[in-house]
C-alpha positions as CSV (number, residue, x, y, z in Angstrom):
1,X,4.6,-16.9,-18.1
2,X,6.9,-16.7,-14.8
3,X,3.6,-16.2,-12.4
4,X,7.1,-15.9,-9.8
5,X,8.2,-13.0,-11.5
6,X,5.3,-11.8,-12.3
7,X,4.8,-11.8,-8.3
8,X,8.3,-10.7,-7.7
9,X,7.2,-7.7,-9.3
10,X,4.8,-7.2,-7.9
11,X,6.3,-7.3,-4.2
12,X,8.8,-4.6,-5.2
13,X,5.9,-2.6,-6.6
14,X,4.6,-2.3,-2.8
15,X,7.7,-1.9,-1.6
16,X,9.1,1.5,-3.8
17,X,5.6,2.8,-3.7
18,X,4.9,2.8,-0.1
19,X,7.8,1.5,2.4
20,X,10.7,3.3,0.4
21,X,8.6,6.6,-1.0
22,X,9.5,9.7,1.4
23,X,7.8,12.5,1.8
24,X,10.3,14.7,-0.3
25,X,9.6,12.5,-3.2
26,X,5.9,12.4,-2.6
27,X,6.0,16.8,-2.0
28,X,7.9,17.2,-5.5
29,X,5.1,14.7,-7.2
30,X,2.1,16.5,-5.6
31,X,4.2,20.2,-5.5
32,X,2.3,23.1,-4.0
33,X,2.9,26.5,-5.7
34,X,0.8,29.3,-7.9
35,X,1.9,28.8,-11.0
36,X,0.8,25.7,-12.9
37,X,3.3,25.2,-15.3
38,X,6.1,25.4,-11.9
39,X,3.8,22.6,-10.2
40,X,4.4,20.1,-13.8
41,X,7.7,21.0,-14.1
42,X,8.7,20.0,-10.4
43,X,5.8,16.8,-10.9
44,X,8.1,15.6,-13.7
45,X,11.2,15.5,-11.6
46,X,9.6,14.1,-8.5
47,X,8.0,11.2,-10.8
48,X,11.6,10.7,-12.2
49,X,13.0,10.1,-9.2
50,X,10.0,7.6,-8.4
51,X,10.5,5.7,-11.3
52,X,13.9,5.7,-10.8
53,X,13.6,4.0,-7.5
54,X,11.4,1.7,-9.0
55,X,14.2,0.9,-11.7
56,X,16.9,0.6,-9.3
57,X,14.9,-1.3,-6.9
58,X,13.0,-3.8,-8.8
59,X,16.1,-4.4,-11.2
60,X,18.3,-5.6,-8.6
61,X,15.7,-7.9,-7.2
62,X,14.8,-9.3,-10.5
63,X,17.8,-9.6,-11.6
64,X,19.3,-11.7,-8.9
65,X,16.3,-14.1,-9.1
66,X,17.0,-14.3,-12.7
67,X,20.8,-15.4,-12.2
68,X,20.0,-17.6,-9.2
69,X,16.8,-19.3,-11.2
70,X,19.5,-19.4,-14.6
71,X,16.4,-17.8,-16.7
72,X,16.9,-14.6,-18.7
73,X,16.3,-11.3,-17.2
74,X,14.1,-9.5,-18.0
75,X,15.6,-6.2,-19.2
76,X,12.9,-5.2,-22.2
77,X,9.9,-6.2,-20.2
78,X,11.1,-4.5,-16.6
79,X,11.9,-0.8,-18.8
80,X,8.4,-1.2,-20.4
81,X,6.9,-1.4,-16.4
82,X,9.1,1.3,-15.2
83,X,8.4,3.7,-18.2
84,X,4.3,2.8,-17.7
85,X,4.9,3.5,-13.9
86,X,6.3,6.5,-14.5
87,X,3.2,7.4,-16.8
88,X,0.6,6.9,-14.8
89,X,2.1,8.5,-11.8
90,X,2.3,11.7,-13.8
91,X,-0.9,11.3,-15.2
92,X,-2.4,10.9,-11.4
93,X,0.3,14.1,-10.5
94,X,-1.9,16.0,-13.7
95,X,-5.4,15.6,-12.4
96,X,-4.5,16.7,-8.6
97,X,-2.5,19.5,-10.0
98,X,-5.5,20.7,-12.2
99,X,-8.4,19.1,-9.3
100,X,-6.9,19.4,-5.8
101,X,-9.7,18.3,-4.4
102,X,-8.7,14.9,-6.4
103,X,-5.7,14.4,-4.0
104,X,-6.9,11.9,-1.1
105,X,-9.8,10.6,-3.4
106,X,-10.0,6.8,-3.0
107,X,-11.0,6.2,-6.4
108,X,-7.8,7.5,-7.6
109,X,-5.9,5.8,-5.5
110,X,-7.4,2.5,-5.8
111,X,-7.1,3.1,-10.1
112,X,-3.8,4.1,-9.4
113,X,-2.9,0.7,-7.7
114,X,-4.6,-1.2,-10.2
115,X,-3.4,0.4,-13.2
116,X,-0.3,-0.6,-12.1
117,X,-0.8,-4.3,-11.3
118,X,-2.5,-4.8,-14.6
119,X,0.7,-3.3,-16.6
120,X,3.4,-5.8,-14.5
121,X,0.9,-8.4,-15.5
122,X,-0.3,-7.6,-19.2
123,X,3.6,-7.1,-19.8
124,X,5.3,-10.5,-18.4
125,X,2.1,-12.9,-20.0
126,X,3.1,-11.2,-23.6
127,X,6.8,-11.2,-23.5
128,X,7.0,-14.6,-21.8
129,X,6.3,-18.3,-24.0
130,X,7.2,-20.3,-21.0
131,X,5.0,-21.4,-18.2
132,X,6.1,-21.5,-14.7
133,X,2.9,-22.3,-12.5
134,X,2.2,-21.4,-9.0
135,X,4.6,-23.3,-6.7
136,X,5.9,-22.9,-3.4
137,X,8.1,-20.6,-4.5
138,X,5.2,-18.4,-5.7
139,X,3.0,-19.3,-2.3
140,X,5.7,-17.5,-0.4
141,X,6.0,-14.2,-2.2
142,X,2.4,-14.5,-2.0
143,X,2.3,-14.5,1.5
144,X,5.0,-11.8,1.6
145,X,2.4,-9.4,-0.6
146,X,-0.4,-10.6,1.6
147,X,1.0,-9.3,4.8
148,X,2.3,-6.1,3.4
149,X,-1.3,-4.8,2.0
150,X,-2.3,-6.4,5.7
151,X,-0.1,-4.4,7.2
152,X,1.6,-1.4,5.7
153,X,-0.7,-0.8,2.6
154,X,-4.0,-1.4,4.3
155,X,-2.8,1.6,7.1
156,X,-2.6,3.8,4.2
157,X,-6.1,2.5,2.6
158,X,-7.7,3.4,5.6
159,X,-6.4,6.7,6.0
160,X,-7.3,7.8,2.6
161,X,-10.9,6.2,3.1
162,X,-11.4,8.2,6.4
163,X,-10.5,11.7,4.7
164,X,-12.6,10.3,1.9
165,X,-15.6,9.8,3.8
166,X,-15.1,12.7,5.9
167,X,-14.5,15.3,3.6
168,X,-11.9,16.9,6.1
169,X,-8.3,17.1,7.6
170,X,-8.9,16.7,11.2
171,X,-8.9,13.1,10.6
172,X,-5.8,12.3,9.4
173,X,-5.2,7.8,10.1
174,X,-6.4,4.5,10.9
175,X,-7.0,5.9,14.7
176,X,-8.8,8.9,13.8
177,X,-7.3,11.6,15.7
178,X,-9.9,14.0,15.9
179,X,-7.8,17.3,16.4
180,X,-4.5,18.6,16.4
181,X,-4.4,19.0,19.7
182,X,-4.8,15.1,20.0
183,X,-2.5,14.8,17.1
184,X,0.2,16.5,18.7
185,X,0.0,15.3,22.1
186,X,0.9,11.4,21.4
187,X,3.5,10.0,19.2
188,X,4.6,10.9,15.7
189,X,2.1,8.8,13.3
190,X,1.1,7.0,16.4
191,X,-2.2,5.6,15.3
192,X,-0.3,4.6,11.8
193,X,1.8,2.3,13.8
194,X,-0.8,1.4,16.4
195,X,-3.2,0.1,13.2
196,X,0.3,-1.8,11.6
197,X,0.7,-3.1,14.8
198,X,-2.7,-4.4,15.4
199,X,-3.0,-5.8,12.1
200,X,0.4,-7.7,12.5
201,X,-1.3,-9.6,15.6
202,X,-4.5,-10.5,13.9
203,X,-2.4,-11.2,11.1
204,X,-0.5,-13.7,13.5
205,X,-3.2,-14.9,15.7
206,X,-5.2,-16.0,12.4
207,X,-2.1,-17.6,11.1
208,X,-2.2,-19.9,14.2
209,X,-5.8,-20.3,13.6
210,X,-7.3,-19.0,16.8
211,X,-9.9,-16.0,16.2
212,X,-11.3,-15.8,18.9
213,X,-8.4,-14.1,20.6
214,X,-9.5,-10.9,18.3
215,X,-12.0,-10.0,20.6
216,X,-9.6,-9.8,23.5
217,X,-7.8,-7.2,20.7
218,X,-10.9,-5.4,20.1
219,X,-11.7,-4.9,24.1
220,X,-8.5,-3.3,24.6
221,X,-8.5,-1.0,21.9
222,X,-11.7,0.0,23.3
223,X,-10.7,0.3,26.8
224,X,-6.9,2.7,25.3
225,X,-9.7,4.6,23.5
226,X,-12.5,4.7,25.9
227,X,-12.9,8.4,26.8
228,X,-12.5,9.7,23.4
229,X,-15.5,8.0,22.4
230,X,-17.7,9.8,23.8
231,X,-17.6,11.9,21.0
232,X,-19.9,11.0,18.6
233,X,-17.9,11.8,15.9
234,X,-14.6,10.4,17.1
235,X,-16.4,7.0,17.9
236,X,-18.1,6.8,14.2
237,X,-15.2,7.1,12.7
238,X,-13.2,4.8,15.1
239,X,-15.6,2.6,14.3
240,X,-15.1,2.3,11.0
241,X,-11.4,2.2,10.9
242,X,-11.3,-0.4,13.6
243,X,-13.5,-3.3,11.7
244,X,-11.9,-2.0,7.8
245,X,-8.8,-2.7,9.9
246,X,-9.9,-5.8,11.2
247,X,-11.8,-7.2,8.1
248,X,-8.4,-6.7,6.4
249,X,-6.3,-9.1,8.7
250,X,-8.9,-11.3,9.2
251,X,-9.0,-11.8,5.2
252,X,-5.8,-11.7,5.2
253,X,-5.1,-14.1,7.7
254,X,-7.0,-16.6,6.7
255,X,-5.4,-16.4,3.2
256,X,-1.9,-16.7,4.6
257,X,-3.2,-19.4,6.8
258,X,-4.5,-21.5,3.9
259,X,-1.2,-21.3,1.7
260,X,0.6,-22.4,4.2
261,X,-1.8,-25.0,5.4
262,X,-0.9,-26.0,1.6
263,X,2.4,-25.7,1.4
């Protein structure tokens, strides 16, 4: 098997399904009406034009590593991922149509994620006789994947496991904005971009392997945040979105620190 492809694949998974998914995609997968059979019809179209992102996407990546590497692309393999894709994402559109309450439910979204790992993977290691082992090609896009579920990925993680553990809207990310009074008065998906942020320079601060600048992070954010938590709730749940977040560039830090240490 072509573990770089397989990784390749990987990478533009991440990408379609969280950098380059909008919110009018994401409304016509998860549509909001009365009628039932209105909410599958418009699920079907939005989860066309998802896999059809995908296609587009992940074709013209994998195919221009497949001309520049003078291997054979992939065509069979790469429908067989899309068409999968495009079935699980309408299977998960199914079961938040018929249980709403299903919608920011981290077990789903974690099965969702893997689901679709395990298909790229299952799919390339039976169509492909070759082996290609992990090289330095494959250390790189590794590192790329790394800092994306870092960065990007782990933002939406943690805002999924805050509503999660709540049970409620008024928090809404990484920073926990408690109303929408807070919500409104700083900057669109503020704390979204705060936590990518903050994750980038752990990310980068572990890379150079000196941790114990993280603590100088942590004081900050404390200080920026330092009123608000004197609300119990606010600080519990800043609290727990501040060391996920943290746990998750420290990991993933040290992971891109040792590949490249390796390299």
């Amino acid at each position: 098997m072509d573990v770089n492809l397989i990784l390749l694949c990987i990478l533009c998974h991440f990408l379609m399904d969280f950098i380059f998914q909008n919110n009018n995609i994401l409304k016509l997968r998860f549509p909001n009406y009365r009628k039932k059979s209105t909410q599958i019809l418009k699920s079907v179209k939005g989860n066309f034009y998802h896999a059809l992102v995908h296609l587009v996407g992940t074709f013209f990546i994998v195919i221009f590593y497949s001309i520049y590497n003078n291997i054979e692309i992939p065509f069979v393999s790469l429908i067989i991922i899309i068409v999968c894709h495009f079935i699980i994402d309408f299977i998960k559109s199914l079961i938040i149509i018929y249980f709403s309450d299903l919608k920011d439910n981290l077990w789903i979204f974690l099965l969702d994620q893997i689901s679709h790992i395990c298909i790229i993977s299952l799919v390339f290691i039976k169509s492909n006789s070759y082996i290609n082992g992990f090289n330095n090609k494959s250390k790189i896009l590794f590192i790329i994947i790394i800092f994306l579920l870092a960065t990007y990925v782990a933002g939406i993680f943690i805002k999924i496991l805050i509503k999660f553990i709540s049970r409620s809207d008024k928090f809404y990310n990484d920073e926990v904005i408690i109303n929408n009074a807070i919500r409104n008065s700083g900057a669109k998906n503020g704390g979204f971009i705060i936590g990518i942020l903050e994750r980038t320079f752990i990310l980068v601060i572990m890379i150079l392997n000196q941790p114990s600048i993280i603590g100088f992070v942590l004081a900050i954010k404390s200080v920026a945040r330092f009123k608000k938590l004197e609300d119990e709730n606010f600080a519990e749940y800043f609290i727990i979105g501040t060391f996920i977040s943290f746990i998750i560039a420290i990991i993933g830090g040290r992971i891109i620190y040792l590949l490249l240490k390796s390299y």
